[in-house]
N, C-alpha and C positions, 0 to 999 in steps of 0.2 A: 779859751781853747787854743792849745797850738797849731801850731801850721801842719796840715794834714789831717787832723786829727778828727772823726769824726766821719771823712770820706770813705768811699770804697772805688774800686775799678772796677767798670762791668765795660765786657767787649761787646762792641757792634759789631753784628750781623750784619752786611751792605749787602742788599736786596735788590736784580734790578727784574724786574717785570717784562715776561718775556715778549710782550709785545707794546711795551716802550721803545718809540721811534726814536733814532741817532741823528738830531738834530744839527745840521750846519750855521752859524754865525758868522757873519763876518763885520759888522761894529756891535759895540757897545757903549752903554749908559749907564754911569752911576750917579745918584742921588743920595745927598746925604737929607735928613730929617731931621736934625738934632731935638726938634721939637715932640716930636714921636718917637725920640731914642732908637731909631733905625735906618736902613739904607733901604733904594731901591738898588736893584741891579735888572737890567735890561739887555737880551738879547737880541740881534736881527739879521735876516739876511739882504742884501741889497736885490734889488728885481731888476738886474740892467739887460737889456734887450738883447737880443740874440744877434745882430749885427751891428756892429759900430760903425758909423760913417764917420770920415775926417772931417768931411765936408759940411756935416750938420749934424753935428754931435748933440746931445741931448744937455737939455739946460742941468734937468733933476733927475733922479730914480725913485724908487721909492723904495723902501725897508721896513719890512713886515715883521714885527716883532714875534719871535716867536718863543720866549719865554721871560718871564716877570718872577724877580724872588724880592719878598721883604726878610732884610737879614740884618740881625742883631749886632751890634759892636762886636763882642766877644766874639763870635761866629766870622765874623767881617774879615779879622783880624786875621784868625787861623786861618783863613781863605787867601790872604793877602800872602801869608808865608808859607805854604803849601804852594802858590802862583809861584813866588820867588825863586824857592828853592827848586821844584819843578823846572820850570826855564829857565836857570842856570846850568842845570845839569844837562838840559835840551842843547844848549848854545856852545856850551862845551864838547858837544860832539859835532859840533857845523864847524867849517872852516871857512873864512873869513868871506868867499865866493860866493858858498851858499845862501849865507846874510843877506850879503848885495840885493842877490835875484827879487823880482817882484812878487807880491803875494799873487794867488792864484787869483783870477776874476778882478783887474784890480782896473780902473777908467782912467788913461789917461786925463790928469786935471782934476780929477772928482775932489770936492772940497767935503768934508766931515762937516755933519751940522751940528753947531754946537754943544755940547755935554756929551758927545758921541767921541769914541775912542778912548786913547790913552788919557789920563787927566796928569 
């Protein structure tokens, strides 16, 4: 069979449900499974207290996951370039300042536990 041949194109509908919550994250977790031929992907928001002291800053936080996807290579993939191209075009509209500045909510010191953030 040749390339294409055989396929068709069918559009998706993207549905969102109108009383699906807009969840905030601020790390992430990926797992790869190779053994299961899939990824995890893990969402979470960090729980840091409402006032920081200098003086006795807090050893941990905790981070409450708040969404879990098992997602296919193929899937993986297009997500990975979809991310790319998305925040390139984000970053190209920030001027070099705005980079700098720190994320919102962020602990001075706070160390990422491992498999958590960027990989």
């Amino acid at each position: 069979m040749a390339e294409g041949e055989g396929r068709i194109t069918v559009r998706v509908d993207f549905q969102f449900p109108d009383n699906m919550p807009l969840l905030s994250a601020d790390l992430a977790s990926c797992q790869a499974l190779p053994d299961k031929g899939i990824f995890h992907l893990s969402f979470f928001q960090s729980q840091l207290p409402m006032v920081l002291s200098e003086s006795d800053p807090p050893t941990s936080v905790t981070a409450q996951c708040v969404a879990r996807l098992a997602i296919t290579p193929p899937v993986m993939q297009s997500i990975i370039d979809l991310l790319q191209t998305n925040f390139g075009k984000f970053v190209a509209r920030l001027t070099q300042e705005e980079l700098r500045e720190p994320a919102p909510r962020s602990l001075p010191g706070r160390r990422r536990p491992r498999g958590h953030g960027k990989s």
